[in-house]
MARVO-916987 format. One record per residue (C-alpha): residue number from 1; x, y, z. Coordinates in nm, 4 decimals, padded with zeros to 6 digits. Layout:
BEGIN
[site NUM,[X,Y,Z]];
...
//
This chain:
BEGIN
[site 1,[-00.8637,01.5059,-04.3682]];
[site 2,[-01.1230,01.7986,-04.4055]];
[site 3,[-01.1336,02.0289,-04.1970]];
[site 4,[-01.4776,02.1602,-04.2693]];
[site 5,[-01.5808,01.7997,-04.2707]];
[site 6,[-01.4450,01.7741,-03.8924]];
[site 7,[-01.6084,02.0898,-03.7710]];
[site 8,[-01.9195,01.9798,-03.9303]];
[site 9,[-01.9482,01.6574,-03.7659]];
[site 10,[-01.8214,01.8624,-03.4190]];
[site 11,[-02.0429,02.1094,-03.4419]];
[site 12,[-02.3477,01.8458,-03.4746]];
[site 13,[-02.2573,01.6569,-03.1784]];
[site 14,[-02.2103,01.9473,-02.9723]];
[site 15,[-02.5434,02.0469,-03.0764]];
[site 16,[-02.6573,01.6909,-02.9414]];
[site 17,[-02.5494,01.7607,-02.6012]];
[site 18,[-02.7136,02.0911,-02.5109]];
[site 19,[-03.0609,01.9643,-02.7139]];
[site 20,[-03.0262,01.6277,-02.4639]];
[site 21,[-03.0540,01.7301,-02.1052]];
[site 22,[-02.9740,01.4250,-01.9664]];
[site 23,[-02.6568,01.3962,-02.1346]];
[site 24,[-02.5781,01.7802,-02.0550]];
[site 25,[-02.6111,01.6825,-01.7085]];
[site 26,[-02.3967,01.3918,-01.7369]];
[site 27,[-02.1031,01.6217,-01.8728]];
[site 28,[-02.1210,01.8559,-01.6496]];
[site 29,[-02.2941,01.7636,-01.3773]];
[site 30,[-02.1779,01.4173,-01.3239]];
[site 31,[-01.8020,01.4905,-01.2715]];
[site 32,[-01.8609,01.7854,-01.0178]];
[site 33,[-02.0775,01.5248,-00.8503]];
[site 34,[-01.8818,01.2578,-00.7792]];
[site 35,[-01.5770,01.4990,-00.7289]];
[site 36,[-01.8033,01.6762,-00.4327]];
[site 37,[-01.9378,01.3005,-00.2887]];
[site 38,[-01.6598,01.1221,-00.3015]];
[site 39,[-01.4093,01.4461,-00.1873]];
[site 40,[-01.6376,01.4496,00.1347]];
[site 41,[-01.7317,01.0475,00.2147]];
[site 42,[-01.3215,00.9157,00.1351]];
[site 43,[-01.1852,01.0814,00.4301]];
[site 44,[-00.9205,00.8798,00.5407]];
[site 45,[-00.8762,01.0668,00.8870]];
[site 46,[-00.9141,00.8364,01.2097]];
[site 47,[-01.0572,01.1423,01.4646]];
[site 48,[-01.3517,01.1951,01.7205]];
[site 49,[-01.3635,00.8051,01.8148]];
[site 50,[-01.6613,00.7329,02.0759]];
[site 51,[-01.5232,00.5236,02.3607]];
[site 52,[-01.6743,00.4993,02.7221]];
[site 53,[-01.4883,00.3746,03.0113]];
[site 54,[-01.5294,00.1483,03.3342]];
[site 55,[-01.3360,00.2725,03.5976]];
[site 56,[-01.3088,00.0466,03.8702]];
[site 57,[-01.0810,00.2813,04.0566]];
[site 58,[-01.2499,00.6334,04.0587]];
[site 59,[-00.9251,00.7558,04.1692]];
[site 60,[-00.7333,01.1175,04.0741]];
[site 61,[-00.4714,00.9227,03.8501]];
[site 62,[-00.7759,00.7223,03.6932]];
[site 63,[-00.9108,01.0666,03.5961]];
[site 64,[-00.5983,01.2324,03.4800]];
[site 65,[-00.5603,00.8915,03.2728]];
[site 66,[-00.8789,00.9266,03.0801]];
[site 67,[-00.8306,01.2892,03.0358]];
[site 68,[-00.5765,01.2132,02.8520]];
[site 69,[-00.7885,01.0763,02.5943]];
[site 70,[-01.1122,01.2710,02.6444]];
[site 71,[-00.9037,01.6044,02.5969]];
[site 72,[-00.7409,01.4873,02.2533]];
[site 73,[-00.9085,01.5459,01.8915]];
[site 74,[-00.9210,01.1549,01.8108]];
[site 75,[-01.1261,01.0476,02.1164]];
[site 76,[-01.4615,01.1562,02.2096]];
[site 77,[-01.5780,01.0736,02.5567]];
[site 78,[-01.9559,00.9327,02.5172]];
[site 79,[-01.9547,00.8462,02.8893]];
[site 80,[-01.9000,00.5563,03.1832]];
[site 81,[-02.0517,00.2175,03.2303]];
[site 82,[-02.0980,00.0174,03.5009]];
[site 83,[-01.9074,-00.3103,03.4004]];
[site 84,[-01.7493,-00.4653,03.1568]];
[site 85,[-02.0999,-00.6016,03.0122]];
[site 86,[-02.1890,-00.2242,02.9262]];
[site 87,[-01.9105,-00.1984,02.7804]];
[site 88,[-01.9342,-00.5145,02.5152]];
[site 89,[-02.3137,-00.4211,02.4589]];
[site 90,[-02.2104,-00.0499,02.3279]];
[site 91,[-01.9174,-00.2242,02.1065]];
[site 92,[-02.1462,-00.4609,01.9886]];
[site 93,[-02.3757,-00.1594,01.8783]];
[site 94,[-02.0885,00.0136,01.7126]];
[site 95,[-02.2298,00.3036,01.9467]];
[site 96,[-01.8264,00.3036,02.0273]];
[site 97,[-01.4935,00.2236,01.8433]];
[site 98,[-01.2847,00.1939,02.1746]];
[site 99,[-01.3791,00.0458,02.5293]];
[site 100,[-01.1290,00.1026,02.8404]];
[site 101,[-01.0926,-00.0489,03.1333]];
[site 102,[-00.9028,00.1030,03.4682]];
[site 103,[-00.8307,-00.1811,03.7571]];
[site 104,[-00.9080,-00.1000,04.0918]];
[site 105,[-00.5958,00.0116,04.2923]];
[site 106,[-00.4372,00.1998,04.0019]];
[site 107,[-00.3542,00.5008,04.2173]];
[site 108,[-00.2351,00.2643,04.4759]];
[site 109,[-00.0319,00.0312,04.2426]];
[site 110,[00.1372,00.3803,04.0289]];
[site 111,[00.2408,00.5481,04.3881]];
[site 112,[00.3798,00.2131,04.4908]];
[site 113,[00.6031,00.2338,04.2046]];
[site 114,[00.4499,-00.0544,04.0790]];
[site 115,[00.3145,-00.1710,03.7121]];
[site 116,[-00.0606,-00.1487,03.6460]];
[site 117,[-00.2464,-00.2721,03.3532]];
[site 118,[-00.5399,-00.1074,03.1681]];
[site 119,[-00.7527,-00.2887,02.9093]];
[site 120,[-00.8300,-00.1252,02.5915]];
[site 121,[-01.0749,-00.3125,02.3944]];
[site 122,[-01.0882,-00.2080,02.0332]];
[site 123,[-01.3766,-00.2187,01.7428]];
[site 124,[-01.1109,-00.4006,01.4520]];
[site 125,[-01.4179,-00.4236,01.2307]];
[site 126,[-01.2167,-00.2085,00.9775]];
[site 127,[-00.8539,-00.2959,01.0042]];
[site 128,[-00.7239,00.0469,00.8681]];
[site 129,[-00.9236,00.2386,01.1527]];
[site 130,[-00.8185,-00.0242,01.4269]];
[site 131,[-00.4482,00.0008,01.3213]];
[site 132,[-00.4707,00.3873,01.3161]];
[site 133,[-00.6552,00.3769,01.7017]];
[site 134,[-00.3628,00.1589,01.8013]];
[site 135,[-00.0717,00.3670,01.7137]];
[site 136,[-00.3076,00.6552,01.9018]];
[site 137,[-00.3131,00.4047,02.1845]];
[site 138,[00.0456,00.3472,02.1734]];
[site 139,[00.1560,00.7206,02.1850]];
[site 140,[-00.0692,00.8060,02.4466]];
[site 141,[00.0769,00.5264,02.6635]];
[site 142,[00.4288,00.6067,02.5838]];
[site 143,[00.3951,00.9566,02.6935]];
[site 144,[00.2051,00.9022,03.0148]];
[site 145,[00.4665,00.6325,03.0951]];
[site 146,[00.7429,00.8425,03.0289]];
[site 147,[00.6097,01.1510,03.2420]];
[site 148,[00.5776,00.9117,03.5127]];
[site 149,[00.9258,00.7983,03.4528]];
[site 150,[01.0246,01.1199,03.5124]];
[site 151,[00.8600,01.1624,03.8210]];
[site 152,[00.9468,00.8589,03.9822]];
[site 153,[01.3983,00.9632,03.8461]];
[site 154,[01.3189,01.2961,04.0064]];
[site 155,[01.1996,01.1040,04.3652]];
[site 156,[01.4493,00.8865,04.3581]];
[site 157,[01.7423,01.0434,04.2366]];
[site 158,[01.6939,01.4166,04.3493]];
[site 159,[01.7327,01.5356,03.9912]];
[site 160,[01.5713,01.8026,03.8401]];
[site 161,[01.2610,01.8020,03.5833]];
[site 162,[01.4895,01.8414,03.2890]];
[site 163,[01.7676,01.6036,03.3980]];
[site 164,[01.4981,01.3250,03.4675]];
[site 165,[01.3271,01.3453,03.1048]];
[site 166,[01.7274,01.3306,02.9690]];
[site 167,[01.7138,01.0191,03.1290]];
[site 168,[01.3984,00.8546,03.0265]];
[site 169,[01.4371,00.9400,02.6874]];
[site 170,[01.8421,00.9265,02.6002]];
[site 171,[01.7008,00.8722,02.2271]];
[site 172,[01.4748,01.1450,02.0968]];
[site 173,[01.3452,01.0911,01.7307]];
[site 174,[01.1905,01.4136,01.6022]];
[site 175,[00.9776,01.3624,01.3200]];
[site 176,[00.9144,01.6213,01.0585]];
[site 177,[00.6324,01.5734,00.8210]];
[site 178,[00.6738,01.6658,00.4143]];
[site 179,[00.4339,01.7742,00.1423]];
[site 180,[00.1476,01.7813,00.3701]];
[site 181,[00.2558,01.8718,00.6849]];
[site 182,[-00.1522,01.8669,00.8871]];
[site 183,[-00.1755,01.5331,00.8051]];
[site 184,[-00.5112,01.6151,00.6312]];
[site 185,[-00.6055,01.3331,00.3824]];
[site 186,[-00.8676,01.5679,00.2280]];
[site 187,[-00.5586,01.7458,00.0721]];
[site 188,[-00.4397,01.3805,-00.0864]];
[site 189,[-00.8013,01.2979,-00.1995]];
[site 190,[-00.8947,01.5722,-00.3438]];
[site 191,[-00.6048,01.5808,-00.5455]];
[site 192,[-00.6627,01.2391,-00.5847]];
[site 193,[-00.9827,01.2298,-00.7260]];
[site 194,[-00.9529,01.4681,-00.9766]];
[site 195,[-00.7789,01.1424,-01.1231]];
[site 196,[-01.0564,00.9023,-01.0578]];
[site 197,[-01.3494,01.1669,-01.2340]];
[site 198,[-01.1226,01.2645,-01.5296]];
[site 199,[-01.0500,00.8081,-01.5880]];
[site 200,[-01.4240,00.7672,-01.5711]];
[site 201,[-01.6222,01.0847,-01.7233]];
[site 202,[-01.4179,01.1427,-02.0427]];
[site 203,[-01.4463,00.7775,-02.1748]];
[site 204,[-01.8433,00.7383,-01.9950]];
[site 205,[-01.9110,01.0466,-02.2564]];
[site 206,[-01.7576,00.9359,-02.5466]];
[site 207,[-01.8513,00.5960,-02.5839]];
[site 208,[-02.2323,00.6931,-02.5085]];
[site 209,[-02.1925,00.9675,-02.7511]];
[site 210,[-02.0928,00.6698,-03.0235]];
[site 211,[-02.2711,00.4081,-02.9201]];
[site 212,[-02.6168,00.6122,-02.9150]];
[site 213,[-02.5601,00.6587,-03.2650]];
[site 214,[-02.5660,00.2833,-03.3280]];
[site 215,[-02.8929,00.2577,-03.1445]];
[site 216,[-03.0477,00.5525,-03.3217]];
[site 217,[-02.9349,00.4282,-03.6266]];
[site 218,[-02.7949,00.7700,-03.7366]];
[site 219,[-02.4926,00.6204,-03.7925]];
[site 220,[-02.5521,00.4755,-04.1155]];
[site 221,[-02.5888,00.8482,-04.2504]];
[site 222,[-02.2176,00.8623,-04.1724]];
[site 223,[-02.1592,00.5334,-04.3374]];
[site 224,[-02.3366,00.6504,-04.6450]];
[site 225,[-02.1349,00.9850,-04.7003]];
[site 226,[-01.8057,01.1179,-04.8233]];
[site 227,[-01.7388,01.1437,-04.4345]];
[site 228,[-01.3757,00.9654,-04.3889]];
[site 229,[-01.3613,00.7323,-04.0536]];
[site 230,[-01.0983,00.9310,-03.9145]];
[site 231,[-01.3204,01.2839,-03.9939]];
[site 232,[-01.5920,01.1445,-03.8347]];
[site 233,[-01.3823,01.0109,-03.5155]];
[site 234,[-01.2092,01.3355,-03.4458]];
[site 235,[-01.5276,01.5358,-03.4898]];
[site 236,[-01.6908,01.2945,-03.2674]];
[site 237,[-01.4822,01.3460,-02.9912]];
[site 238,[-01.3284,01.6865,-02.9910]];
[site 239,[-01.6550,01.8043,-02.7949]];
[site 240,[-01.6511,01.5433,-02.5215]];
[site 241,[-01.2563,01.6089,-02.5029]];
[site 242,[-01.3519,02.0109,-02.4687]];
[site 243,[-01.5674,01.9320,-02.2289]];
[site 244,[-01.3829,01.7160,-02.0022]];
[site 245,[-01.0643,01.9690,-02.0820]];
[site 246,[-01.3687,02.2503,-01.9266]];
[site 247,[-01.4398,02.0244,-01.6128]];
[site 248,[-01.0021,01.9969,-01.5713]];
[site 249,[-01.0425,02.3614,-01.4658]];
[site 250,[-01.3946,02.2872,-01.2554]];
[site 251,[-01.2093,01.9974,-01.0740]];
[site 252,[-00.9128,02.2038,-00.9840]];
[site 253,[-01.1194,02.4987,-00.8373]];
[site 254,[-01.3582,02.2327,-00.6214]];
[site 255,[-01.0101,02.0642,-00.4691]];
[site 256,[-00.8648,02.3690,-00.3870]];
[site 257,[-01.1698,02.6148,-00.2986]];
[site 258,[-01.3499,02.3406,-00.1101]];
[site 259,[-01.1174,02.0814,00.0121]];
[site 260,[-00.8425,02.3341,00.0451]];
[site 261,[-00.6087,02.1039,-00.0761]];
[site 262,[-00.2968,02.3519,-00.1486]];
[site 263,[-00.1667,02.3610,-00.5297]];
[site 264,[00.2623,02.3996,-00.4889]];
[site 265,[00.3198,02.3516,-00.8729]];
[site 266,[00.3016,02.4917,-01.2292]];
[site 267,[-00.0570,02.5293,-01.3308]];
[site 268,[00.0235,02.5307,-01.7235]];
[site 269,[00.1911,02.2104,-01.6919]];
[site 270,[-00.0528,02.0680,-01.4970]];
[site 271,[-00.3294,02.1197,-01.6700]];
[site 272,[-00.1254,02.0138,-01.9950]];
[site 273,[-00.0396,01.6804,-01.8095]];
[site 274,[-00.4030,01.6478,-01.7549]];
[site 275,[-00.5466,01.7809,-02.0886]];
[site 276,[-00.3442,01.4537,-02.1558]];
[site 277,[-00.4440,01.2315,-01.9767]];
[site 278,[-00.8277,01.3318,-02.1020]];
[site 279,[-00.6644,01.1908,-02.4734]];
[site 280,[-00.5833,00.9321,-02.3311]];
[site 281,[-00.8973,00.8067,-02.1216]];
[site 282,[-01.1185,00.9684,-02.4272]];
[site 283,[-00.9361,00.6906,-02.6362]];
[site 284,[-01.0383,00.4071,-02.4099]];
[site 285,[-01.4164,00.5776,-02.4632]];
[site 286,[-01.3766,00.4677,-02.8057]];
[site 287,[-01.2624,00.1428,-02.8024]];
[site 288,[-01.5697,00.0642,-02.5842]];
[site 289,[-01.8298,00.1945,-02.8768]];
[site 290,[-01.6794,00.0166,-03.1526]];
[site 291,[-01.6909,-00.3278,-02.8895]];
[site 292,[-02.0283,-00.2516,-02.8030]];
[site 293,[-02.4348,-00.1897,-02.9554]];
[site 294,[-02.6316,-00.0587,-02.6742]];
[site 295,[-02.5968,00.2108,-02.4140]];
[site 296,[-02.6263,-00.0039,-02.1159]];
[site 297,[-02.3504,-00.2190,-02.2621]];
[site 298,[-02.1048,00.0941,-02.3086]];
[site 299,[-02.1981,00.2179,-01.9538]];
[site 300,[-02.1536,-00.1554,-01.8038]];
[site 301,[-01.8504,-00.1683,-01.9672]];
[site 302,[-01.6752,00.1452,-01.9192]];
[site 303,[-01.7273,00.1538,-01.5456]];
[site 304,[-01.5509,-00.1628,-01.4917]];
[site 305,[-01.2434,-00.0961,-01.7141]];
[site 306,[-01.2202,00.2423,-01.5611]];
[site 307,[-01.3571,00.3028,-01.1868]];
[site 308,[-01.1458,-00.0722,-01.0867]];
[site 309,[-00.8189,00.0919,-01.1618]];
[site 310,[-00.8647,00.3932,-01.0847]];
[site 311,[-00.9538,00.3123,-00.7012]];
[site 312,[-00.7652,00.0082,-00.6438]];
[site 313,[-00.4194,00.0037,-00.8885]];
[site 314,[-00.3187,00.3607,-00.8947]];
[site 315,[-00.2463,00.4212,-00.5193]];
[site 316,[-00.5343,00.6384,-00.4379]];
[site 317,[-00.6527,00.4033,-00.1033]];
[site 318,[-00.4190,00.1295,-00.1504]];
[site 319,[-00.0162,00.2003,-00.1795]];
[site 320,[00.1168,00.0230,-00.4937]];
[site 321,[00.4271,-00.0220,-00.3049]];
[site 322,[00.2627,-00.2857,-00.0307]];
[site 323,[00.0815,-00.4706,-00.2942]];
[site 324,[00.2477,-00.8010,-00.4382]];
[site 325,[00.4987,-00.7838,-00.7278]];
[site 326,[00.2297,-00.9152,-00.9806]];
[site 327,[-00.0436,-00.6422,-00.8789]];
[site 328,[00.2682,-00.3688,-00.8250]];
[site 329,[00.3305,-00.4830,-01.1711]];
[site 330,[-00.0195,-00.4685,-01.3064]];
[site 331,[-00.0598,-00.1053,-01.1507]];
[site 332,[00.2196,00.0235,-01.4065]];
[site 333,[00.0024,-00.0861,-01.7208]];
[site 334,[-00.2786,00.1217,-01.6010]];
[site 335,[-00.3340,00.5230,-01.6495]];
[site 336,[-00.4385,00.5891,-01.3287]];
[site 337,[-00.0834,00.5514,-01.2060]];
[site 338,[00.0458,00.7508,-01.3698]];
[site 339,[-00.1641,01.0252,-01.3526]];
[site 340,[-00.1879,01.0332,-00.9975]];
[site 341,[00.2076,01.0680,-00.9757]];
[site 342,[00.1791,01.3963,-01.1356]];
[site 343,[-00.1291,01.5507,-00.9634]];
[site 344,[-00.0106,01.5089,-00.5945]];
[site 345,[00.3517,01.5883,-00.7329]];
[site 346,[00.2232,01.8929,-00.8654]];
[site 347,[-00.0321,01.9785,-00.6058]];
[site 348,[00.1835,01.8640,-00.2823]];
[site 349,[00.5208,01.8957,-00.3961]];
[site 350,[00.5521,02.1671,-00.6698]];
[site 351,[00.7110,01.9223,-00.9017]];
[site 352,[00.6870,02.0184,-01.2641]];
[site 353,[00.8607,01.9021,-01.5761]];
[site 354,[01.1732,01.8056,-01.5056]];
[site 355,[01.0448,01.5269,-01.2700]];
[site 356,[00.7166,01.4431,-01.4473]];
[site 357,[00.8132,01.4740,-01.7522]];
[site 358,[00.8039,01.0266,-01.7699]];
[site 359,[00.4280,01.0040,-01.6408]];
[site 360,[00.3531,01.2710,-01.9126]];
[site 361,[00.5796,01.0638,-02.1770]];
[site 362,[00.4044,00.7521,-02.0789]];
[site 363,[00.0475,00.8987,-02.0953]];
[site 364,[00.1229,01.0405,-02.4217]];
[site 365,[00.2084,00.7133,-02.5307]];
[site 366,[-00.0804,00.5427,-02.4114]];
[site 367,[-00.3172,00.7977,-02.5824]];
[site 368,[-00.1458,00.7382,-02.9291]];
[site 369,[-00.1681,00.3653,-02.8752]];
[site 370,[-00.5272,00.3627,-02.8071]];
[site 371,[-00.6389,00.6483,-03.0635]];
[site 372,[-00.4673,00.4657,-03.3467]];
[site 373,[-00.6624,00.0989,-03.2101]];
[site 374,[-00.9322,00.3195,-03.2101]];
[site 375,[-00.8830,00.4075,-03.5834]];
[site 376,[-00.7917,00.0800,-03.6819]];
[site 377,[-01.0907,-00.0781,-03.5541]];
[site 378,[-01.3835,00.1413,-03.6473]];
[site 379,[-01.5073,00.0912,-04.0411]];
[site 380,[-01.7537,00.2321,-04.2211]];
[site 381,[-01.9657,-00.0276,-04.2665]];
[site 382,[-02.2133,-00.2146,-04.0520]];
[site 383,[-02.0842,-00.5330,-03.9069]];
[site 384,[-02.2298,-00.8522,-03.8317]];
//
């Protein structure tokens, strides 16, 4: 190959993208875009619910009870109805995620030593959100019940405070939470996503910057000169590479400056890994321009094969491990998998190459396998 050849054809193209400002703006604009939309509309945290209450009781335990919710981060206390109607009306609405309702003689029934029920009525429009509420429901139930436990051991048995909660719990599980200890799924997302923009942008730039040529008809200039296929294929893409390898470092600062998401690991290796990765979704870029002839084909196109597995096979909303064997299967052919292993292992767990060093391996070998289709497939001559 010729070097001055490559640099030639390079230095063209990049000349193309700050004359266009449309596709400027899709370089570098795009990817900071949907980094910033997406970093702030995927939250995955269940907190401030709305619920309202009927509280046929009105008693000081029926207080204390609903404090219990009204004075935690998840709930939000919009108010009281009047019945149970109220109640279904606002649910119906979706003016509240979370209805409850306190019997009359609650007090009565609790100092009597005796069980009470409370309805909790639940919006399970989305499952993941009604699933989360529950386990909130649960916990908040356990404890009251078991601080009431305690009381009634301490009555009855003339024990003190400490030997009573002994008693009602025997079995204490302490939990201690890894890698992201807040529970904050801005830290995983943001991480996250810098996978989803750097699967989509890269190839979204490359094949446009082929395809255009096709439309244009410019490319028959390269078909009529000494240019070599593989010249004009490297010097094609070594800008869009550059400039998605530019955005790596863009990314990185927006998920850690704005989401706050911490970084534990090795930033050369990770931005190696993910200079990478860029090969390798840059290579599926240009598969899609030599399958394609029009712009609005190559965008059609490329979103599908990319944006589908990057949100639903590489475990960025879905775990591959709860998905059937076929799909857990089909999530291991995919990039996106792959990729994601190594930026929350390097962002969350300060893992570096000796544990990653298989994702990198396997991303490697994808972007040799689809440069050298790539290579393979494009001629320099039109086709029929």
């Amino acid at each position: 190959m010729n070097r001055a050849r490559i640099l030639a054809v390079a230095g063209k193209e990049w000349r193309e993208i700050l004359r266009d400002r449309l596709f400027f703006t899709m370089a570098f604009g795009v990817p900071l875009l949907i980094m910033l939309v997406l970093g702030y509309g995927l939250s995955l945290d269940v907190e401030n619910i709305p619920f309202a209450v009927v509280d046929h009781d009105r008693s000081e335990l029926s207080r204390d009870y609903i404090h219990r919710f009204s004075d935690s981060r998840y709930f939000h206390l919009l108010g009281y109805a009047e019945n149970e109607g109220g109640l279904s009306r606002l649910l119906a609405a979706s003016r509240i995620r979370l209805a409850l309702v306190i019997p009359d003689r609650f007090q009565e029934r609790l100092l009597a030593d005796r069980p009470v029920e409370v309805q909790a009525l639940v919006d399970g429009m989305f499952p993941y959100r009604a699933q989360t509420l529950k386990g909130y429901l649960d916990a908040i139930g356990a404890e009251w019940n078991r601080e009431l436990l305690v009381a009634f051991l301490g009555r009855t048995r003339g024990v003190t405070p400490e030997r009573a909660a002994e008693l009602a719990a025997p079995v204490r599980l302490q939990t201690r939470y890894l890698f992201n200890q807040a529970l904050k799924s801005d830290w995983s997302m943001a991480s996250g996503l810098m996978m989803l923009v750097l699967m989509v942008s890269p190839p979204f730039l490359t094949a446009l910057g082929v395809v255009r040529e096709k439309e244009s008809g410019s490319i028959y200039n390269i078909y009529a000169s000494t240019v070599s296929r593989g010249e004009f294929i490297l010097g094609k893409l070594i800008p869009y590479v550059g400039v998605s390898c530019f955005n790596i470092l863009v990314l990185w600062w927006i998920a850690t400056a704005v989401f706050h998401a911490p970084f534990k690991g090795d930033p050369f290796f990770y931005y190696l890994a993910s200079v990478v990765y860029v090969i390798c979704t840059a290579g599926i870029g240009l598969l899609v321009s030599i399958l394609v002839r029009t712009q609005v084909a190559a965008v059609l196109l490329t979103m599908v094969i990319t944006f589908i597995p990057a949100m639903l096979y590489s475990g960025l909303l879905v775990p591959v491990e709860s998905m059937s064997a076929e799909a857990r299967f089909q999530a291991r052919l995919f990039p996106p998998y792959w990729y994601l292993q190594i930026a929350w292992g390097a962002f969350l767990k300060g893992l570096g190459w000796r544990s990653l060093w298989l994702p990198v391996a396997l991303l490697a070998g994808y972007a040799a396998l689809l440069w050298t289709l790539g290579l393979a497939l494009f001629h320099k001559r039109p086709t029929r």
